[in-house]
C-alpha positions as CSV (number, residue, x, y, z in Angstrom):
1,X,2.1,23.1,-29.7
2,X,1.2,20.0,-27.7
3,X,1.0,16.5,-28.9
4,X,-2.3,14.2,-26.4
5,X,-2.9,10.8,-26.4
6,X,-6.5,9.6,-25.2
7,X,-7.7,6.3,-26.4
8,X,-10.9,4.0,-25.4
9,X,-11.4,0.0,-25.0
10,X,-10.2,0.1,-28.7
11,X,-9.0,2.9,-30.7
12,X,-6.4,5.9,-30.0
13,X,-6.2,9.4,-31.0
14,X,-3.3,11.5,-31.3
15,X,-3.9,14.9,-31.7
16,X,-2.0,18.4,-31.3
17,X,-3.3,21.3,-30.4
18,X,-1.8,25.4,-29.8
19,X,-1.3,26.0,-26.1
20,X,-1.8,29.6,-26.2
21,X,-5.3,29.6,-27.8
22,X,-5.9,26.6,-26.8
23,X,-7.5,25.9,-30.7
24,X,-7.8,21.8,-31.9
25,X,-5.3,21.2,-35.0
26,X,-5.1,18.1,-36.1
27,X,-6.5,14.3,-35.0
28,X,-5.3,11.1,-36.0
29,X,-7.0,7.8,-35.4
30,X,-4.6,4.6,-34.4
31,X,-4.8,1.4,-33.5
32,X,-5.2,1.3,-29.6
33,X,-1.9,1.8,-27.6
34,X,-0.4,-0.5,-24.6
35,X,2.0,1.9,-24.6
36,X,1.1,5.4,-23.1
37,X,4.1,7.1,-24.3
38,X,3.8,10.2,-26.8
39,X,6.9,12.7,-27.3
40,X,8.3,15.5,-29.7
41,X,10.8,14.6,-32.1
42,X,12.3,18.0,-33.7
43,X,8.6,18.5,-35.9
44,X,7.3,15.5,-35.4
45,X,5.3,13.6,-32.8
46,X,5.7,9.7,-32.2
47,X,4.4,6.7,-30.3
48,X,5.0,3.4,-30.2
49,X,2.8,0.4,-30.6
50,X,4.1,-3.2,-28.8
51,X,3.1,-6.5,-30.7
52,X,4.5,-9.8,-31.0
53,X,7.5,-9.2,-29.5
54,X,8.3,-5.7,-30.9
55,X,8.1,-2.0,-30.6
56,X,7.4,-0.5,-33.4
57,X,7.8,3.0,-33.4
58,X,5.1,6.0,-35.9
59,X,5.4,9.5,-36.3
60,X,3.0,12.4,-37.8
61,X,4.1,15.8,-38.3
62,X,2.2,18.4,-35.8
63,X,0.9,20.1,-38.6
64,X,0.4,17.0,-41.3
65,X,-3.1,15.5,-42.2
66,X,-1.0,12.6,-43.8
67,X,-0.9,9.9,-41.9
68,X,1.5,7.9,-39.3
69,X,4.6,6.3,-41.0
70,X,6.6,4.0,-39.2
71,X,9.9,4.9,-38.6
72,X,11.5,1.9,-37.1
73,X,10.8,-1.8,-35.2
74,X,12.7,-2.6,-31.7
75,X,12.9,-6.1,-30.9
76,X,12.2,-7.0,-27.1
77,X,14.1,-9.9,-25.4
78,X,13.0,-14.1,-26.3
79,X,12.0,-14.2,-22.5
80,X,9.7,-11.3,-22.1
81,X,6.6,-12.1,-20.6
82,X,3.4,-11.2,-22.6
83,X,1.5,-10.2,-20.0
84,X,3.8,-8.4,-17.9
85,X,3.6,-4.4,-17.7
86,X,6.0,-3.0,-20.0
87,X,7.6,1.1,-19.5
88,X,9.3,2.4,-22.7
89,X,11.6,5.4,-22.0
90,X,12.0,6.9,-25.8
91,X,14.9,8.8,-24.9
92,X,17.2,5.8,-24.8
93,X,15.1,3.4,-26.2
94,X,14.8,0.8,-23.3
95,X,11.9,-0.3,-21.7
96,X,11.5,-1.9,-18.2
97,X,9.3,-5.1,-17.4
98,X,9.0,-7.1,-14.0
99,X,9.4,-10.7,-13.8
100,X,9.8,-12.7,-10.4
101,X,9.3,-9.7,-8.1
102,X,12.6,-8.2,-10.0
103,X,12.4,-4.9,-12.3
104,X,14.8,-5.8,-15.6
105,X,16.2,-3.0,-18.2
106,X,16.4,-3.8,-21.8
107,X,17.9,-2.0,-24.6
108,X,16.1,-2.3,-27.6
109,X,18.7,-0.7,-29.9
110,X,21.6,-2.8,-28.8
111,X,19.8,-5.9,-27.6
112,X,21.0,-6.6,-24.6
113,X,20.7,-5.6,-21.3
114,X,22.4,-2.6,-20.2
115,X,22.4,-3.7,-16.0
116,X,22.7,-6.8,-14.3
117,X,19.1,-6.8,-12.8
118,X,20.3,-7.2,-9.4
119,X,21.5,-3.8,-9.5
120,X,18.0,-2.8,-9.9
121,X,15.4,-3.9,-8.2
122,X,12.0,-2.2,-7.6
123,X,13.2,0.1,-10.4
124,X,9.5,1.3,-10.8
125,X,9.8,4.7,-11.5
126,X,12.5,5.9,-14.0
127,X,13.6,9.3,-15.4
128,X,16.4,10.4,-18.0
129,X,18.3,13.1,-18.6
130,X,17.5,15.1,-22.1
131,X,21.0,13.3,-23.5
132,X,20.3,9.7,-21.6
133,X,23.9,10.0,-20.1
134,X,22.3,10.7,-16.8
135,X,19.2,8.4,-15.1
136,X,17.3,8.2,-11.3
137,X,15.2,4.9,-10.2
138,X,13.7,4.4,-7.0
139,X,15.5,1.3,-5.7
140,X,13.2,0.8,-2.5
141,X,10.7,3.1,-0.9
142,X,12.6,6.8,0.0
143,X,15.9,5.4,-1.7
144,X,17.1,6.8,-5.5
145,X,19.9,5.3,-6.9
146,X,21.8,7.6,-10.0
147,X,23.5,6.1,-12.6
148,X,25.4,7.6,-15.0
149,X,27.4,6.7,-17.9
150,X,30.8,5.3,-18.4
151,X,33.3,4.3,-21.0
152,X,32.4,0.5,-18.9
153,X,28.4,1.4,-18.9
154,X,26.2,2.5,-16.8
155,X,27.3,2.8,-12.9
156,X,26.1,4.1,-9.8
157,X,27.0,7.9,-9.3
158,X,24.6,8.9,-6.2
159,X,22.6,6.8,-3.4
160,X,20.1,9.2,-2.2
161,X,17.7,8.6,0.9
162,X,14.8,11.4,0.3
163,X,11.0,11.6,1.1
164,X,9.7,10.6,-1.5
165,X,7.3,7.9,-2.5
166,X,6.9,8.8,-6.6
167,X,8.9,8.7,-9.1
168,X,11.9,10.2,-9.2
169,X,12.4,13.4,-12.0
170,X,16.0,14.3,-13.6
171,X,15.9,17.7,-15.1
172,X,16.7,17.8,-18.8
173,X,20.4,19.1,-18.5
174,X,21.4,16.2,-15.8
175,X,22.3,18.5,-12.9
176,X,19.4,18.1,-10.9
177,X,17.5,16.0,-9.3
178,X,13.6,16.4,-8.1
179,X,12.1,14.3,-5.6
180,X,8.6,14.5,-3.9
181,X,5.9,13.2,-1.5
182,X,2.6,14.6,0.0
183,X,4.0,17.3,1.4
184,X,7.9,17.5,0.8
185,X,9.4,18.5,-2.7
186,X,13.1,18.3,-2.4
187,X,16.2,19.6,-5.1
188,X,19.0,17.6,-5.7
189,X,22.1,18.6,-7.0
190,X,24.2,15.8,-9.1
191,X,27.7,16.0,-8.3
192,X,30.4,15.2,-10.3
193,X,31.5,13.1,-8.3
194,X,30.5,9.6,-6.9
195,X,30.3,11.0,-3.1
196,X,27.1,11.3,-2.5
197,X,25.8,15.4,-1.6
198,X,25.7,16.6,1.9
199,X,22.2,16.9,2.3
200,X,21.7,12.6,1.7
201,X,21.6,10.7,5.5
202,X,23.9,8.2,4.7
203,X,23.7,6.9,8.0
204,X,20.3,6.2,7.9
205,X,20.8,4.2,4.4
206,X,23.7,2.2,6.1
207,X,21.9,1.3,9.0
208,X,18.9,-0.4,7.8
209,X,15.7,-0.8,7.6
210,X,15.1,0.9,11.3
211,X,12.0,3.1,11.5
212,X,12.0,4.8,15.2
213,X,9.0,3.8,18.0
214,X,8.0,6.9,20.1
215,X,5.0,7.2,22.5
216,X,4.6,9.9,25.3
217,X,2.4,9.3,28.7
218,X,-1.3,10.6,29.1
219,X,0.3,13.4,31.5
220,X,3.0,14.7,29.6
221,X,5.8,13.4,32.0
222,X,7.7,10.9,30.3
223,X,8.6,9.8,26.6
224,X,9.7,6.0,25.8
225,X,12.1,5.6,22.5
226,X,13.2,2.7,20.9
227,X,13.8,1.3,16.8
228,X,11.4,-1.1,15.6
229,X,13.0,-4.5,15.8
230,X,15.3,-3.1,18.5
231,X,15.7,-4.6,22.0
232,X,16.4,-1.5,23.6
233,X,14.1,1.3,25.0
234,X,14.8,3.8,26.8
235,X,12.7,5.5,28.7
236,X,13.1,9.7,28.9
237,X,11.8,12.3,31.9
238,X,10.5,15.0,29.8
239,X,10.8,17.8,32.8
240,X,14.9,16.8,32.4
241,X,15.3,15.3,29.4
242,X,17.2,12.6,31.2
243,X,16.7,8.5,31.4
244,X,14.8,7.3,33.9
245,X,15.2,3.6,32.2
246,X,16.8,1.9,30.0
247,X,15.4,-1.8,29.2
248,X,17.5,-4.5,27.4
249,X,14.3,-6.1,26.6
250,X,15.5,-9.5,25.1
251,X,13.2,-9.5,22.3
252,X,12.6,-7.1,19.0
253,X,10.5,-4.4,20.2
254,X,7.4,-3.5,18.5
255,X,4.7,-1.6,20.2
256,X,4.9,0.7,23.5
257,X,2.6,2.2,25.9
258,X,3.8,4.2,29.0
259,X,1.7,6.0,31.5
260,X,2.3,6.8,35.7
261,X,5.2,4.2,36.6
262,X,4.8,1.9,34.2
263,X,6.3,0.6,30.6
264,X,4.2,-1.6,28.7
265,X,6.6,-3.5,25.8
266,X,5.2,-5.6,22.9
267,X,8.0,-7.6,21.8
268,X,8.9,-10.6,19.5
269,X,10.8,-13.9,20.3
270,X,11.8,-14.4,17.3
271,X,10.0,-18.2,16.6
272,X,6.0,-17.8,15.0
273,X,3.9,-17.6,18.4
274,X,6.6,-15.9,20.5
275,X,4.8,-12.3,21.0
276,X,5.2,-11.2,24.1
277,X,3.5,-8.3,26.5
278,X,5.6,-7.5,28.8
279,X,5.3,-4.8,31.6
280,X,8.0,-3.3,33.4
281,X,7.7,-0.6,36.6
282,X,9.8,2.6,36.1
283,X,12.2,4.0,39.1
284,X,11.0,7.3,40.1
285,X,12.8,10.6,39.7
286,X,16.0,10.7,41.2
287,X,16.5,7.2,41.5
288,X,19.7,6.5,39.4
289,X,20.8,3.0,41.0
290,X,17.8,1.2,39.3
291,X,18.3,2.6,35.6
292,X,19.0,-0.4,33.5
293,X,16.9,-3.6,33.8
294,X,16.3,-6.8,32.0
295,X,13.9,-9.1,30.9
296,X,13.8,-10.2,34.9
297,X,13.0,-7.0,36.2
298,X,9.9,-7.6,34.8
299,X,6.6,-7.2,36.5
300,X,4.8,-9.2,34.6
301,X,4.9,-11.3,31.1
302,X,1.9,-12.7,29.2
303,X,2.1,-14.4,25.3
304,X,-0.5,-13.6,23.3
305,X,-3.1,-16.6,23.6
306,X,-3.6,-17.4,19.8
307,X,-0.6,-16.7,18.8
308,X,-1.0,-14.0,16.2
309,X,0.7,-12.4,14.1
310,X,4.2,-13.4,12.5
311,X,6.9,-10.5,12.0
312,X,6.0,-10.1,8.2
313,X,2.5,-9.8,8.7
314,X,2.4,-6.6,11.3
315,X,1.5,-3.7,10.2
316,X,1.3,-0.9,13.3
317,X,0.5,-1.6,17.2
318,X,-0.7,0.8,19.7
319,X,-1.5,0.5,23.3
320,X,-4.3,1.8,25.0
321,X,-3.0,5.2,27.3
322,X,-4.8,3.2,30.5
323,X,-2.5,0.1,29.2
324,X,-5.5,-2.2,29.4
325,X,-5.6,-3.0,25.9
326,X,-3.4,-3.8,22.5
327,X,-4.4,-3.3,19.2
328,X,-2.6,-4.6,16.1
329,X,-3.1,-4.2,12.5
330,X,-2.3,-6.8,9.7
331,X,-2.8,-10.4,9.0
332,X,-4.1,-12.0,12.5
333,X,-5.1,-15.8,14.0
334,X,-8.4,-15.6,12.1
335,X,-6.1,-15.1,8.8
336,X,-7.8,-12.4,7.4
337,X,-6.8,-8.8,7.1
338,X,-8.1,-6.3,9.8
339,X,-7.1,-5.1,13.5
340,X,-7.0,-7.3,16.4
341,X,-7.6,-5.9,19.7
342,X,-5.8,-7.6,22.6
343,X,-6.1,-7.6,26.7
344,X,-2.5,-7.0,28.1
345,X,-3.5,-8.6,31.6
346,X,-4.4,-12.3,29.9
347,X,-2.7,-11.7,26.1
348,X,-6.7,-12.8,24.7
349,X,-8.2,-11.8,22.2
350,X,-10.9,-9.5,22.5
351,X,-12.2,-8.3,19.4
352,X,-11.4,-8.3,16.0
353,X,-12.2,-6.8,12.4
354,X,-11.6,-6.9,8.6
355,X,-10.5,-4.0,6.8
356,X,-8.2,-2.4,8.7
357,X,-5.1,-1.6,7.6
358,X,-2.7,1.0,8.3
359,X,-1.2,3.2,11.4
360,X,-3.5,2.1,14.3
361,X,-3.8,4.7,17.4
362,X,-5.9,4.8,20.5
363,X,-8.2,8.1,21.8
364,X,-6.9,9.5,24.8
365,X,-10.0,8.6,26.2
366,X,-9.0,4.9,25.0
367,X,-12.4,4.2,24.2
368,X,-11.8,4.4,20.2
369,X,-9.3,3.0,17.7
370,X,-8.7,4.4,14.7
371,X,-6.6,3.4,11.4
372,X,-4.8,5.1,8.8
373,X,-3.1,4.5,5.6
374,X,-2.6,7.2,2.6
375,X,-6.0,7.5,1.3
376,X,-8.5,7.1,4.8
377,X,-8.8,7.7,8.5
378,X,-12.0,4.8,10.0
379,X,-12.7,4.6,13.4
380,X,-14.1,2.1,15.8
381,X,-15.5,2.1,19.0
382,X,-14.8,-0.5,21.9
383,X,-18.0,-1.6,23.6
384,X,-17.6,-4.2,26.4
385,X,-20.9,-6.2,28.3
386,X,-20.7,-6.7,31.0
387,X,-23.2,-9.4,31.5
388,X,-21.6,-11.6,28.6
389,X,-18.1,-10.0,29.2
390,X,-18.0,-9.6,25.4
391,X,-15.7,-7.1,24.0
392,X,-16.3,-5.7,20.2
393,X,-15.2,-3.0,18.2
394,X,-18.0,-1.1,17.0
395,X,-17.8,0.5,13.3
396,X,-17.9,4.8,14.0
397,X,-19.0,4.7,9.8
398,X,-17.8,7.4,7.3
399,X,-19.2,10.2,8.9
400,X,-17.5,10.2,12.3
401,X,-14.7,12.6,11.8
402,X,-10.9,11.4,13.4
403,X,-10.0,12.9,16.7
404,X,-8.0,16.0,16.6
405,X,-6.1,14.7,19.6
406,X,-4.1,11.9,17.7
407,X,-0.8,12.0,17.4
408,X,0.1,12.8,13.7
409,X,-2.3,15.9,14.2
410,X,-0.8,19.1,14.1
411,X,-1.5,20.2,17.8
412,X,-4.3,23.2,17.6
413,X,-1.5,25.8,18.8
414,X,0.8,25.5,16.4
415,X,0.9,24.8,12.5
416,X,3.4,24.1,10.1
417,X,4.4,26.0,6.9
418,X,7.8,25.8,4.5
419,X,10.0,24.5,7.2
420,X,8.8,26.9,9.7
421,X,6.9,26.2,13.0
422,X,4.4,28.7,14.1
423,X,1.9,29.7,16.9
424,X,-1.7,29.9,15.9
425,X,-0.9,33.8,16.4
426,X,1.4,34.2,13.8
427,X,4.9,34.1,15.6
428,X,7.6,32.3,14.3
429,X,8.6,29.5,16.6
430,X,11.7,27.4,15.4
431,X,12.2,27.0,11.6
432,X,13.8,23.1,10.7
433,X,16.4,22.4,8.2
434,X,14.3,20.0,5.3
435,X,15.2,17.1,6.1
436,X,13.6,17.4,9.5
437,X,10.2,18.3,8.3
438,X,8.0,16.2,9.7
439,X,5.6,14.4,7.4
440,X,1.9,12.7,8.3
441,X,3.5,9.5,10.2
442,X,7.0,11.3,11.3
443,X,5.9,13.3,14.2
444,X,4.3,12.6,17.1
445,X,2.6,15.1,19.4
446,X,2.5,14.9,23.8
447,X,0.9,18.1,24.6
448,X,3.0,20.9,24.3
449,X,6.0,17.7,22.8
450,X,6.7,17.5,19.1
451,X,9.1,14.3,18.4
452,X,10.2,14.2,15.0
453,X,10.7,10.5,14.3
454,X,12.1,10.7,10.8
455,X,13.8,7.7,9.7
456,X,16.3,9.8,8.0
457,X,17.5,11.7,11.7
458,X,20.2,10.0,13.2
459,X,18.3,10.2,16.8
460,X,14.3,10.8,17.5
461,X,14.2,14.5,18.2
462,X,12.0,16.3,20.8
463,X,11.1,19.7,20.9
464,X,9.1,21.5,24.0
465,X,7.0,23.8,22.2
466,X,6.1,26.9,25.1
């Protein structure tokens, strides 16, 4: 049998029904529920109601017409805001609730708070094991801390860094752990001990926050790599795989653009206004006495006119593949949210427009810019006059379908499928362990180039395709 909730603006229903034929049993009519939350009980089915400071918990057998009896009240803390979205995890009996940007755990059967709160912030998504000794919570976004329990309370057993942007899921008996996103589902075994499993990158979780920059030239010829935030970029021949430049910028890197014999940076001082465009020349092939240089090797430097945007409020940069323009997405001059499209000659400000928000990328052609987040792909159009010398951006509408050029497009030779790479004939090309599988905004193609720029990987990868 199955036990559904489904409510409207103000009554609930619980009702059970026989999952092999499907057949309606029994319906009950409640008062309407904050709380989501139904689960089985040996022969019973309960829920819980929140008022006034308490949880009150009801049951109803799966086969009774009698109805709900409450079975007990759980008191919830003196400062517990009353507006504030409340989780209650029945299996323990705490609930979770945000206040100040932090997420707090409360037991309801002891009273008192089972973590210090620091310990858990961003502790959105939660799951327990069938006994409650054993519980996941993403910490930050890709990062699930375990906990399990102690004669002391509850400590940290695992610090996993996974793909996944959902909540976390322990299997009932404790020993496993899933994890998923879009297009990864990963299994987790839960050691008994407190080192965490081989498959976790602790080096990426020890490093920081440093999610890798990787663009490749219009003709296939060269690859520039740096971190975001980084001062560092180095810039690779792709017939050698060998540095033909490496740039100690003198600023935190955040956009790049290369193309012929030249290395366009976008970089940040570090003070609000202090976004740079700086443009380097690159040695040619073979010339190894020129292949480190500094902020005064530099061709040419321009600020950005209005001073845009501050280091919180970027989103993504791209640069055109001619290197004539910048684009940026996120809160600009004009204070509003949208993209911004720049001239890397005199750092203005060409054009700009509301709504965007997401990964921003040029056409190859570099007469389009598109944007995209998890749930759309727009495009716009960059017409100049001439006469006026007026530059806009020119909404392509809903029905312009993206480029299949772009970079986080699977390249039309090749497709990907469970952890193997294959040519649109059918051969196998290269299978990749899983946690180099390359999700929507961790690869980037060049042609016949696939750079894997997990955050997770040590180093960017990248793999020549034939």
């Amino acid at each position: 049998m199955i036990g559904l909730h489904s409510s409207n603006d103000s009554t609930s229903t619980i009702s059970t029904y026989n999952i092999l034929s499907g057949a309606h049993m029994y319906s009950h009519s409640i008062k309407q529920l904050k709380l989501k939350q139904v689960w089985a009980d040996g022969e019973y089915l309960r829920y819980a109601v929140m008022k006034s400071g308490t949880i009150t918990i009801w049951e109803v057998g799966f086969t009774s017409t009698d109805s709900p009896v409450k079975v007990e009240a759980l008191p919830l803390p003196g400062n517990f805001p009353s507006k504030s979205i409340l989780q209650f995890y029945p299996t323990v009996s705490w609930v979770t609730f945000p206040t100040d940007g932090t997420y707090y755990l409360w037991d309801t059967k002891s009273s008192k708070y089972p973590l210090d709160s620091t310990d858990i912030k961003f502790g959105i998504g939660i799951s327990f094991s069938s006994d409650g000794h054993t519980f996941a919570c993403e910490t930050t976004y890709s990062m699930v801390n375990i906990w399990k329990e102690s004669p002391t309370g509850y400590i940290v057993h695992q610090k996993l860094t996974t793909f996944s942007s959902t909540k976390p899921c322990v299997f009932p008996n404790g020993e496993v752990l899933l994890t998923r996103s879009s297009s990864v589902a990963q299994l987790w075994h839960i050691t008994d001990s407190s080192i965490p499993s081989p498959t976790t990158s602790t080096q990426a979780s020890q490093s920081g926050w440093k999610y890798p920059l990787l663009v490749f030239s219009p003709d296939e010829a060269l690859a520039a790599v740096t971190q975001m935030w980084s001062m560092r970029v180095t810039v690779f021949d792709l017939k050698s795989g060998v540095p033909r430049l490496i740039i100690d910028t003198g600023m935190k890197v955040y956009g790049l653009g290369v193309a012929g014999g030249t290395i366009v940076i976008i970089g940040y001082g570090g003070n609000i206004g202090d976004q740079k465009i700086v443009t380097w020349n690159i040695p040619a092939r073979g010339c190894v006495l020129n292949l480190k240089a500094d902020i005064s090797d530099s061709v040419k430097t321009m600020t950005f006119n209005d001073q845009p945007m501050t280091k919180p409020l970027m989103v993504s940069v791209s640069v055109s593949p001619d290197l004539h323009y910048v684009i940026l997405s996120g809160i600009g001059p004009s204070q509003y949210l949208g993209l911004y499209l720049y001239d890397v000659l005199t750092g203005q400000c060409l054009a700009s427009v509301r709504g965007g928000f997401g990964d921003v990328w040029f056409t190859q052609d570099g007469c389009e810019v598109w944007c995209m987040d998890s749930s759309f792909e727009r495009g716009w159009k960059i017409i100049k006059d001439g006469e006026s010398n007026i530059t806009q951006l020119e909404d392509l509408g809903p029905t312009k379908c993206p480029p299949s050029e772009f970079p986080w497009k699977w390249h039309p030779g090749y497709n990907f499928t469970g952890g193997w790479i294959f040519h649109s004939s059918g051969k196998r090309l290269l299978w990749l362990p899983p946690h180099w599988w390359p999700d929507q905004t961790k690869r980037v193609w060049g042609g016949q180039f696939l750079a894997l720029v997990n955050k997770e990987l040590p180093e960017v990868l990248i793999l020549e395709l034939e």
